[in-house]
C-alpha positions as MATLAB code, in Angstrom:
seq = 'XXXXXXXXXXXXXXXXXXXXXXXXXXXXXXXXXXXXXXXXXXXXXXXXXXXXXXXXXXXXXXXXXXXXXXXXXXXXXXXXXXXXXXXXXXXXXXXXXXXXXXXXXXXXXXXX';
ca = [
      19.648  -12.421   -3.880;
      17.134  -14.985   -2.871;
      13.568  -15.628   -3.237;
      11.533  -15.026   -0.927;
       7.906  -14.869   -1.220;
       6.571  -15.498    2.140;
       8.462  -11.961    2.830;
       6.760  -10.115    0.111;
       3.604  -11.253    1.141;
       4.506   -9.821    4.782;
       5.545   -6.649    2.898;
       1.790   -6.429    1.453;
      -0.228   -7.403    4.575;
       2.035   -4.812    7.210;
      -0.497   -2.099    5.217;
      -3.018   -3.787    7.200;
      -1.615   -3.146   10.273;
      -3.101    0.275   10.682;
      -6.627   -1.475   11.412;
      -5.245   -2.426   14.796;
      -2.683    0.447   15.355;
      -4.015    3.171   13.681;
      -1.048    3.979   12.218;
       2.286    2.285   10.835;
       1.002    1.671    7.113;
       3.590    3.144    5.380;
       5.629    3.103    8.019;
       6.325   -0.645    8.183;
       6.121   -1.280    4.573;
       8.915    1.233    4.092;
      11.144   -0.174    6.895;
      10.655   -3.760    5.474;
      11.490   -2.239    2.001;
      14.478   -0.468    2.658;
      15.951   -3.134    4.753;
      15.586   -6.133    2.290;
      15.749   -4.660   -1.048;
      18.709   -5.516   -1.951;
      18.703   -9.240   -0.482;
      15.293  -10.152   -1.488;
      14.676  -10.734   -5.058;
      11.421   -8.205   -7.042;
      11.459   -6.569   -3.180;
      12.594   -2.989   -4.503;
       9.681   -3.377   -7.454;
       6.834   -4.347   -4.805;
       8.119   -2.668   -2.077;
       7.973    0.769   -4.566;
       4.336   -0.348   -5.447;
       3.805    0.000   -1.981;
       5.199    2.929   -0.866;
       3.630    4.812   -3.977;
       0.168    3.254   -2.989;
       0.310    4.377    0.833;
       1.531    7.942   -0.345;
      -1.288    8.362   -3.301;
      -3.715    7.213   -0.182;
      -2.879    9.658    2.004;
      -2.819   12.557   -0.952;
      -6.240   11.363   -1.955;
      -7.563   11.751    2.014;
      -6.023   15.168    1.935;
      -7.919   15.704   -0.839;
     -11.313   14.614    0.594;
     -10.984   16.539    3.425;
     -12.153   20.035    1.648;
     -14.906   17.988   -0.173;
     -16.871   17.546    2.642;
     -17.992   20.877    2.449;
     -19.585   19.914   -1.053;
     -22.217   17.793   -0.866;
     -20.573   15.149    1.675;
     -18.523   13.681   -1.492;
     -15.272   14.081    0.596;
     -17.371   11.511    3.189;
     -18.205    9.123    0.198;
     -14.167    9.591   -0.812;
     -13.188    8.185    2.917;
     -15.325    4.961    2.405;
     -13.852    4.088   -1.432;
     -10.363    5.017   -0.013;
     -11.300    2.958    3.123;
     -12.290   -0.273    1.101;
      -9.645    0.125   -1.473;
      -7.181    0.589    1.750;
      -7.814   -2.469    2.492;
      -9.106   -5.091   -0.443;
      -6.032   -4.434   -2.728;
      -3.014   -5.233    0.192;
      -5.029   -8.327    0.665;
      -5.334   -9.475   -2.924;
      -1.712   -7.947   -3.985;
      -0.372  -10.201   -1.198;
      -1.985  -13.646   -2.757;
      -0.383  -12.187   -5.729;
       2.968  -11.907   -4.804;
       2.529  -15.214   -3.183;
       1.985  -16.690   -6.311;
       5.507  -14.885   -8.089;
       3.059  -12.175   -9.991;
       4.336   -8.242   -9.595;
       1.170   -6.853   -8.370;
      -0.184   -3.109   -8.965;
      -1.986   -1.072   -7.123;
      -5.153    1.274   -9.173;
      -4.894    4.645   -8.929;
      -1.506    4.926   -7.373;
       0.774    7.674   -8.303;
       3.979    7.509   -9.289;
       6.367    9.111   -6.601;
       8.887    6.731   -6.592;
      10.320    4.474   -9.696;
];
């Protein structure tokens, strides 16, 4: 195995690529992961981190959706989701560029 940080910090940032596609953030974190887990070293530990992240994202949205209806707090649930989409790849990936394992808040634990 080799060490490869650069490539963990590519792993972290593809989230961000649905802010151009609109799509693809699990997607291309879970390609990257399944490709290079076993030749990168701590890729199967941040590429799980990932994957659980994206998935607990997208159960949260589902989530929102109904609470819409009450009050708007499903609308107020998009933004945090939006933000949090978006802050924690970013500072994750200057995290893994330093050699820390990174975690994700309120991620759910799918896969281990």
């Amino acid at each position: 195995m080799r060490q490869d940080n650069q490539l963990l910090v590519i792993t972290h940032l593809s989230q961000l690529i649905t802010l151009i596609t609109g799509f693809g953030s699990l997607l291309l974190p879970l390609v990257l992961w399944l490709t290079q887990k076993e030749k990168v070293y701590q890729m199967d530990v941040h590429g799980k981190n990932i994957i659980n992240f994206q998935l607990s994202l997208i159960v949260y949205a589902i989530i929102c959706i109904p609470l819409i209806l009450l009050f708007g707090l499903g609308l107020l649930g998009f933004i945090i989701l939006g933000i949090i989409s978006v802050v924690f790849p970013i500072i994750n990936a200057i995290k893994a560029n330093n050699g820390e394992t990174p975690t994700y808040p309120l991620s759910l634990n799918f896969i281990s």
